[in-house]
N, C-alpha and C positions, 0 to 999 in steps of 0.2 A: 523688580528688574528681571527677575528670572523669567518668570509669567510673561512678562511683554514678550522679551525676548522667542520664547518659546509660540506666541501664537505667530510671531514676525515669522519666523522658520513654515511654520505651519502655511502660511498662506502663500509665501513666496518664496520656498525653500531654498536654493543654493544661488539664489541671486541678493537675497539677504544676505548670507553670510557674508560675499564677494563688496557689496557696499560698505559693511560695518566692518571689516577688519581692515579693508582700505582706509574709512575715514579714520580709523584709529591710528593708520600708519601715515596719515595726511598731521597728524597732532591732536588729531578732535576726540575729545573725551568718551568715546562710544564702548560699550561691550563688545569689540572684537574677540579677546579671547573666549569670553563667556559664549559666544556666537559660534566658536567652532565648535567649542566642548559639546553645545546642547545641538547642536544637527548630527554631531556625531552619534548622540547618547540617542537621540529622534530614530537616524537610520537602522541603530539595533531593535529599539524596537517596534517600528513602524514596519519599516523596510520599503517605503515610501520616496527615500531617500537613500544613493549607496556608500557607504564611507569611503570608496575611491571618489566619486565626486564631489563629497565634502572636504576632503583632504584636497582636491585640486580647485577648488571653488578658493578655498584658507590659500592657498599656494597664490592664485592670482589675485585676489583680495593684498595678500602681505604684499605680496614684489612689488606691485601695482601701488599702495600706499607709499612705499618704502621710495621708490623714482619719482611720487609726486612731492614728499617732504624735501627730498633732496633739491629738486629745482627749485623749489621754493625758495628754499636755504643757499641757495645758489645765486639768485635771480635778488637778493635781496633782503633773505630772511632775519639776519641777526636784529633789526631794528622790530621784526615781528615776534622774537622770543625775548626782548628788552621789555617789548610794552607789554607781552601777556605772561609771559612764563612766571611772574611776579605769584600770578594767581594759585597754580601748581607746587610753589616753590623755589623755581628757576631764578637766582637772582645774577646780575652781573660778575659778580663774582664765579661764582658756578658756572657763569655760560663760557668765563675764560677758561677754569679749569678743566672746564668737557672739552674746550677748543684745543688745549693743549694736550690731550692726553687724546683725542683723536686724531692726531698731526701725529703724534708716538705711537697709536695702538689702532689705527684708523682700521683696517679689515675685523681686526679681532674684537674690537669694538662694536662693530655693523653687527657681528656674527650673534655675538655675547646678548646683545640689547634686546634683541627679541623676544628674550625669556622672560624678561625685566619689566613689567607694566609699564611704569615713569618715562623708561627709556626705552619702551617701543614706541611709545607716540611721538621722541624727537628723534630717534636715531638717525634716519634721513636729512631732516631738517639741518641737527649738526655737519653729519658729513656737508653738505652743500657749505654750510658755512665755513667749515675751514677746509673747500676746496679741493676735494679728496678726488682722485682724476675718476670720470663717470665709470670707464669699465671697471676698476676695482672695486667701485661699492658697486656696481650692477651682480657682479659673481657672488660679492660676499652675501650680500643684502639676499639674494633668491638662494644663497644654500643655508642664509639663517629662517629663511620664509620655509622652504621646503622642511628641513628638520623640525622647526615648530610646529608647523601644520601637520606633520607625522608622527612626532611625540603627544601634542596634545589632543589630536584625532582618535588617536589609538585609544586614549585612554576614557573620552568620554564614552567612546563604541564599547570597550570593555566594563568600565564600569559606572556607567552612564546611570546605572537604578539608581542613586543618588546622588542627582547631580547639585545636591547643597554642599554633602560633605566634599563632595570631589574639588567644587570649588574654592571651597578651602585649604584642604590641602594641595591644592594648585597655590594658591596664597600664598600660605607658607612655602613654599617649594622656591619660587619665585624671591623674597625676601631671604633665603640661604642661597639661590645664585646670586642673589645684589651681595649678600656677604661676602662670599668667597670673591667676586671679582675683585670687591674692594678690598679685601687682606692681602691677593696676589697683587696688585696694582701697587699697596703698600712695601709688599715684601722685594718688588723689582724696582719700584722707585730708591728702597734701602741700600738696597743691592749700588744699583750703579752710584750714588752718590758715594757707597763708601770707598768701591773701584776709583773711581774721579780725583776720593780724598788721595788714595794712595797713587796715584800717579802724578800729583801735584806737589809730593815729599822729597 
């Protein structure tokens, strides 16, 4: 995967990136993030390539994704994450619990997801589905694209001499924000239920 990815940069540099982090933010299972890390990791040592325009290639690639899932998800989508999401894991179950907890946590949700593999590829899509008005995920949705693209640019450019281990712990990195969202998620969902109890005493 790495290899592809790397001779894909190589031949068509910042307009590869812009495709695959898009299709990744469209739902399609592509190496977008692996796509930024290694043009990044490319521009330090090429210089063929500048990490301001891999970072703003990642910038319109995410946002660009990100407004395509959403109409999608808008236009019609839930019947398209019913019949495929199955495959990823997504089940109806799940697709109502994302639905209600981006109705409660709808921007911070957009923001969050970006970091998150699973949940960058639907995060749009959701939003469209439970109808999030367009400029609030337009703002959130580009200052979670921007941040990512600047967090994970940076660091392929830095430490891009290996970009196996880097990808890794990107990995890992990634699965301790899914954790923590989901402990805070827990800890506030606690929260107000036990508020709730005691105002019904």
């Amino acid at each position: 995967m790495l290899h592809w990815v790397k001779e894909l940069i190589d031949q068509y540099g910042y307009a590869i990136v812009v495709v695959l982090v898009m299709a990744e933010g469209v739902g399609l299972p592509l190496p977008g993030e692996t796509a930024l890390i290694t043009a990044a990791a490319f521009s330090a040592q090429s210089h063929r390539l500048s990490i301001v325009g891999v970072i703003l290639a990642s910038f319109l690639g995410a946002t660009g994704g990100g407004l395509g899932g959403y109409w999608i998800g808008r236009s019609g989508g839930l019947p398209f994450l019913t019949r495929h999401g199955k495959h990823v894991g997504i089940t109806k179950e799940r697709i109502g619990k994302a639905r209600k907890f981006f109705t409660e946590h709808g921007p911070k949700a957009v923001f969050a997801a970006r970091f998150i593999a699973i949940l960058r590829m639907f995060a749009g899509l959701l939003a469209g589905v439970t109808n999030m008005r367009f400029w609030v995920f337009f703002l959130w949705n580009a200052l979670g694209a921007l941040a990512w693209s600047l967090l994970f640019g940076v660091l392929g450019y830095e430490f891009g001499d290996n970009l196996p281990k880097l990808e890794h712990l990107v990995g890992r990195t990634s699965l301790f924000v899914l954790g923590a969202v989901v402990v805070i998620a827990l800890i506030v969902w606690h929260f107000r239920r036990s508020r709730k109890g005691r105002k019904s005493k």
